[in-house]
N, C-alpha and C positions, 0 to 999 in steps of 0.2 A: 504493500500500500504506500508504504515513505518513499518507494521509487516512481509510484506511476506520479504521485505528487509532487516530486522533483523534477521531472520528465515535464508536468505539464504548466509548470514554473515557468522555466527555459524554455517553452516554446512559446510563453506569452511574454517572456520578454525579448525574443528575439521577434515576433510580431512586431509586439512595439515599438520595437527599435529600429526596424521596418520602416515604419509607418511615419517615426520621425524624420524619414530622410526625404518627404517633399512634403512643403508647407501647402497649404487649404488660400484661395485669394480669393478671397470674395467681390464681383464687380457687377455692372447692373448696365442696362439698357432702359431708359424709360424706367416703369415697372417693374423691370423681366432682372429676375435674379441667377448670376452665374456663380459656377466653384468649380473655379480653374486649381491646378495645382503647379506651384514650381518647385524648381532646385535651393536648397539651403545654401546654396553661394550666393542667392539675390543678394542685391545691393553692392558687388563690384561692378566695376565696369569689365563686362568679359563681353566675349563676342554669343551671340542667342541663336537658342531655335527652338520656334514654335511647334509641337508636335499636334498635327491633329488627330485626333482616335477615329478609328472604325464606329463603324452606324449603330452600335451601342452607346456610345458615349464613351469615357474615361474607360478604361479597363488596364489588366494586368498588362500587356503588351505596350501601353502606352507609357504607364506606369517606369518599366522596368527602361525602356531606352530613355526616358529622361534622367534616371540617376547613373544608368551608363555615360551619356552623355554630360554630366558632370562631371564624372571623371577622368573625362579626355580635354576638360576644360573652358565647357560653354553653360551657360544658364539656361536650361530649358521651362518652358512654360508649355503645359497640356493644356488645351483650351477647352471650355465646355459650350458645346456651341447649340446645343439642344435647351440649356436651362432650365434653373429649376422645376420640377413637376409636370417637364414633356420628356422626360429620360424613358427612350423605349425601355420594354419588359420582357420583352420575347424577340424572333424573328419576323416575325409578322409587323409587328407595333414599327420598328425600328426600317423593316422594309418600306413602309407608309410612309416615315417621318425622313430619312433620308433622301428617297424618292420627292418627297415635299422639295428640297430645299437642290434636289440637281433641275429641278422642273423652275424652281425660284431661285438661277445662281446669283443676284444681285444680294439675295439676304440671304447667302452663303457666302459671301466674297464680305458684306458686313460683318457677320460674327466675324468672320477671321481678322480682319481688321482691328476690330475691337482688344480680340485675343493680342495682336501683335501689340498694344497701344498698353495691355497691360505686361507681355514682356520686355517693355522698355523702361518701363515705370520700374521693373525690378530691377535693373541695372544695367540692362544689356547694352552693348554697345550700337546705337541705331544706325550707324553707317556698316556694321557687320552683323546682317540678321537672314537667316535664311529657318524655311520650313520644310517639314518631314511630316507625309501622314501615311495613316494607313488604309487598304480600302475604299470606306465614305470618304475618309480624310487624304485618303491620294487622289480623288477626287478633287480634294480641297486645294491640295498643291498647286493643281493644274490650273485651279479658279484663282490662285493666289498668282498666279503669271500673267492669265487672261485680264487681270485686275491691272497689273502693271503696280501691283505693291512696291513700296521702296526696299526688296530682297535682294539679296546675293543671287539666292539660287534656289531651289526646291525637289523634291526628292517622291516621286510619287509610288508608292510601294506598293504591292498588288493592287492599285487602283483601281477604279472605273475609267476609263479613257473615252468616251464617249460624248458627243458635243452633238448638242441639239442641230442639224443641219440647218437651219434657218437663221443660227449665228452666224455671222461675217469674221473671217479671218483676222487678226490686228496684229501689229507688233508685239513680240515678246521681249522683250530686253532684259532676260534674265536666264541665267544657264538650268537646263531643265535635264533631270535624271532619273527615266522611268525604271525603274524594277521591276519586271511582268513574269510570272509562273508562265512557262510554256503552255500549260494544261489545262490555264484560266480557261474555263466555256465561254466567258463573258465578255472576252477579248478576243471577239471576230477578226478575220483578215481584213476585210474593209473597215470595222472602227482603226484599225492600229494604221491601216493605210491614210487616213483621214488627218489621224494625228499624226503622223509623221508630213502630211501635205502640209499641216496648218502650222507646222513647228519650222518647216522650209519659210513658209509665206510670213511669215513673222518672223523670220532671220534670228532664231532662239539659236543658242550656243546648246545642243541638245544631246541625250545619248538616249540608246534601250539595252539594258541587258536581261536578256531570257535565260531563267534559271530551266533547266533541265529536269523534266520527271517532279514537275513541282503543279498541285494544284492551287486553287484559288489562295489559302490564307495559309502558305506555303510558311512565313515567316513565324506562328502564332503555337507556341509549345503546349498550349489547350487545344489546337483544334486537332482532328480528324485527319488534314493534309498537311500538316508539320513536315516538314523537310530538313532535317537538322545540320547536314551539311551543307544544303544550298541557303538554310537563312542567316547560316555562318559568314556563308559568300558577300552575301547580300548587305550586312550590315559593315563588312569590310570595304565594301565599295560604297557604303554612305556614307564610312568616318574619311574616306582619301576622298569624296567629293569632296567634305563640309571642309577638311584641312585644305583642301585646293581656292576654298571660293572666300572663309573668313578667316583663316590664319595668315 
């Protein structure tokens, strides 16, 4: 019994200890309540990056590459871009609410701005700021370029790459680096054709790298298509972007 007790000691305070490694930031829209999270470096001047989460909201994967991402020496900020009390619950909820906001990219390119506006307020260096999302949120990346945010560069990690055709082309002036699972269903030969046309048309400093035998949420050690060698790859080619674009 004095063991299981000791046993479950240690594992709540290594939780918590966990837990104290990115602070809660509370910021608002109007009415609309947010709880973004950042890195306990805030308040240097380092160079940033904004993580957006997949179509759940906040989650462990987001979680975990912002405290990595501290300690390669940038201040990261996870934004929450659903706010309070519309935080999908299932697949379904989170299908509707993400879907919402690729169908309304003006207040998708809003929150992220917002997001960006509060990781500068924590210290980041605003002439060295670049984003990384996952999913919904490499979705976001790509809206964070089409936006012509004041970024380095952006990082779109099994994203959605798809653009309403009835958008017009524009400049990108920002270096863009998609990371795409070979195996995505979701990334047809015509959408990647599309974006690779609109990333020409916009004179983007641009890459793709195709992970190999990798499904959609190939990067994600919870899911189902975890690919542990290729999101090994994959996260190796976002820290030599992010050193290539803000160090």
């Amino acid at each position: 019994m004095k063991k299981i007790f000791l046993i479950t000691v240690l594992l709540c305070i290594v939780v918590f200890t966990y837990a104290q490694d990115l602070k809660p930031v509370v910021y608002s829209d109007g009415s609309q309540k947010f709880n973004g999270l950042v890195t306990k470096n805030s308040g240097k001047k380092l160079p940033g990056v904004l993580i957006l989460p997949a179509w759940k909201g906040i989650d462990q994967e987001a979680k975990d590459a912002a405290i990595a991402l501290e300690k390669q020496g940038y201040i990261a900020f996870i934004a929450d871009i659903y706010g309070e009390g519309n935080i999908p619950v299932d697949n379904a909820s989170a299908a509707k609410a993400a879907g919402s906001y690729r169908q309304n990219y003006a207040a998708y390119q809003k929150r992220i701005e917002e997001a960006l506006e509060q990781l500068k307020k924590a210290g980041a260096d605003a002439d060295k700021l670049a984003v990384i999302g996952y999913c919904f949120g490499g979705t976001g990346a790509l809206e964070t370029a089409r936006a012509n945010f004041p970024v380095k560069g952006v990082v779109s990690i099994h994203g959605g790459l798809g653009k309403d055709s009835a958008r017009a082309n524009g400049l990108l002036p920002v270096k863009i680096l998609i990371e795409n699972p070979a195996e995505d269903r979701s990334v047809t030969p015509e959408i990647m054709n599309n974006l690779i046309k609109e990333m020409n048309e916009g004179k983007a400093d641009w890459q793709v790298i195709t992970y190999a035998y990798s499904k959609h949420t190939f990067t994600d050690p919870k899911s189902p298509d975890y690919n542990e060698v290729m999101a090994k790859r994959a996260w190796t080619h976002t820290l030599m972007f992010l050193k290539e674009i803000l160090q």
